[in-house]
C-alpha positions in Angstrom: -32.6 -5.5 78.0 -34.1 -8.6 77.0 -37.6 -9.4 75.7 -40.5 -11.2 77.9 -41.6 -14.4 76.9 -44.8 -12.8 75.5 -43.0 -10.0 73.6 -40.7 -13.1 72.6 -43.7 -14.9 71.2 -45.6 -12.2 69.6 -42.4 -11.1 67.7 -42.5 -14.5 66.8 -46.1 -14.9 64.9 -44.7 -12.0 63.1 -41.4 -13.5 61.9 -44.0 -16.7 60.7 -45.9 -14.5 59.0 -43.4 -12.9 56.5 -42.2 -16.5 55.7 -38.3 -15.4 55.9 -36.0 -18.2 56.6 -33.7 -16.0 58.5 -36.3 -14.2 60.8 -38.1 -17.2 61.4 -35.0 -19.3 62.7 -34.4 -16.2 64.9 -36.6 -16.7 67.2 -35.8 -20.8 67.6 -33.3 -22.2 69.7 -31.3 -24.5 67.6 -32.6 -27.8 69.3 -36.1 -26.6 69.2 -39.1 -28.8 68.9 -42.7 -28.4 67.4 -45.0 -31.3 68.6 -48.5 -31.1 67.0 -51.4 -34.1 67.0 -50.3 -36.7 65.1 -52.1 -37.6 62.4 -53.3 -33.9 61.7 -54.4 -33.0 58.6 -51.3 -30.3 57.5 -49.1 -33.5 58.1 -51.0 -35.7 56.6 -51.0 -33.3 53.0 -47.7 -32.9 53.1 -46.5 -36.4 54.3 -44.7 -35.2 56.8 -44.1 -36.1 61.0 -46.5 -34.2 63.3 -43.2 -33.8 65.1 -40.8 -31.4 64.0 -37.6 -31.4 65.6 -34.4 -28.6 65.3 -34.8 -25.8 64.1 -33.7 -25.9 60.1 -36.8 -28.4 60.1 -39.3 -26.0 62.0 -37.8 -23.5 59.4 -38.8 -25.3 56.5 -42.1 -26.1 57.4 -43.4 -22.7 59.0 -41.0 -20.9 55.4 -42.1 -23.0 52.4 -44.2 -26.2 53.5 -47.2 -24.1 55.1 -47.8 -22.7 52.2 -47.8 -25.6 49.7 -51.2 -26.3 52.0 -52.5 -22.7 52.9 -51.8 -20.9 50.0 -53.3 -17.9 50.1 -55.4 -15.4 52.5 -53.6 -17.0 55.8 -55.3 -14.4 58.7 -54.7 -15.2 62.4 -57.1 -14.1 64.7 -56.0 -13.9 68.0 -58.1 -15.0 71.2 -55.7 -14.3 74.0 -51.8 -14.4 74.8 -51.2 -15.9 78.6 -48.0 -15.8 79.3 -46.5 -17.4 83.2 -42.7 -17.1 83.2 -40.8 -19.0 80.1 -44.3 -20.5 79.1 -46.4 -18.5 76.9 -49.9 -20.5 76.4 -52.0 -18.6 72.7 -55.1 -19.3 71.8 -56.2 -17.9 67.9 -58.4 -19.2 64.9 -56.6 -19.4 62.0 -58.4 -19.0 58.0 -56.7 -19.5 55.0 -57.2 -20.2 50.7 -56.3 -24.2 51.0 -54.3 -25.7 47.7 -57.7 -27.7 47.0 -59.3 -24.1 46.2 -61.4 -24.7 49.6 -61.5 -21.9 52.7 -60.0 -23.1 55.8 -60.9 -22.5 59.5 -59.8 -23.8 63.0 -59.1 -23.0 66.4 -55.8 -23.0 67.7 -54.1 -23.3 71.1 -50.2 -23.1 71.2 -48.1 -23.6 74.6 -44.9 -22.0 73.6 -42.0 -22.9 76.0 -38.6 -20.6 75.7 -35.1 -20.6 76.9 -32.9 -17.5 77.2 -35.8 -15.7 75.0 -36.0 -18.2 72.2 -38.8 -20.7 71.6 -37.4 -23.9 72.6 -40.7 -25.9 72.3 -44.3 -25.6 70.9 -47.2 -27.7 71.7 -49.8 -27.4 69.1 -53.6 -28.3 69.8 -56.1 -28.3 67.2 -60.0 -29.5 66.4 -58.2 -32.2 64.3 -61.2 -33.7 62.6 -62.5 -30.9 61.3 -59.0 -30.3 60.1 -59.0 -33.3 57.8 -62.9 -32.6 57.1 -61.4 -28.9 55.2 -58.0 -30.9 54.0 -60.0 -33.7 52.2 
């Protein structure tokens, strides 16, 4: 039996949220791609593309650099999941402890795009400026 994209994507937030290398590249397909705004603040910190491509990159990111910016208190609160065949579109607010001892908050939406059950591409949408208002 295999999963549905939205069980595929749910499973997914919770492989990001225990920060495992191993689950986390799980749920990629090896050629993966994560394509946020460029310019956004979290790339900015960490001098890094707003474009991540294959999956040991996405790893690193979502397993060690995330938290070198949201260090502590990370809480997802989830708006809706919509899912319409291999596309599964997620819309959340996201708080978190930031490395400059400040509190984070922004709204979220993801359009996660899978292949044989495995997330081959996310598009990442956020409120950008108020992203590098928090980041400093």
């Amino acid at each position: 039996m295999t999963l549905s994209s939205l069980q595929a994507v749910q499973n997914a937030w919770k492989a990001f949220g225990t920060y495992e290398a191993e689950k986390i590249a799980a749920v990629f397909t090896e050629d993966a791609e994560w394509l946020a705004p460029q310019g956004n603040a979290t790339a900015v910190a960490l001098g890094a593309s707003s474009h991540l491509v294959g999956r040991e990159v996405i790893v690193q990111f979502l397993s060690e650099d995330f938290r070198k910016v949201f260090v502590s208190d990370v809480a997802i609160e989830f708006r809706g999941f919509h899912p319409a065949g291999d596309t599964v579109v997620v819309e959340e607010t996201m708080t978190a402890k930031l490395a400059n001892g400040g509190t984070y908050r922004n709204d979220y939406c993801f359009i996660f795009e899978l292949r044989q059950g495995r997330i081959h591409r996310v598009r990442e949408y956020m409120d950008t400026a108020s992203g590098h208002r928090q980041l400093g």
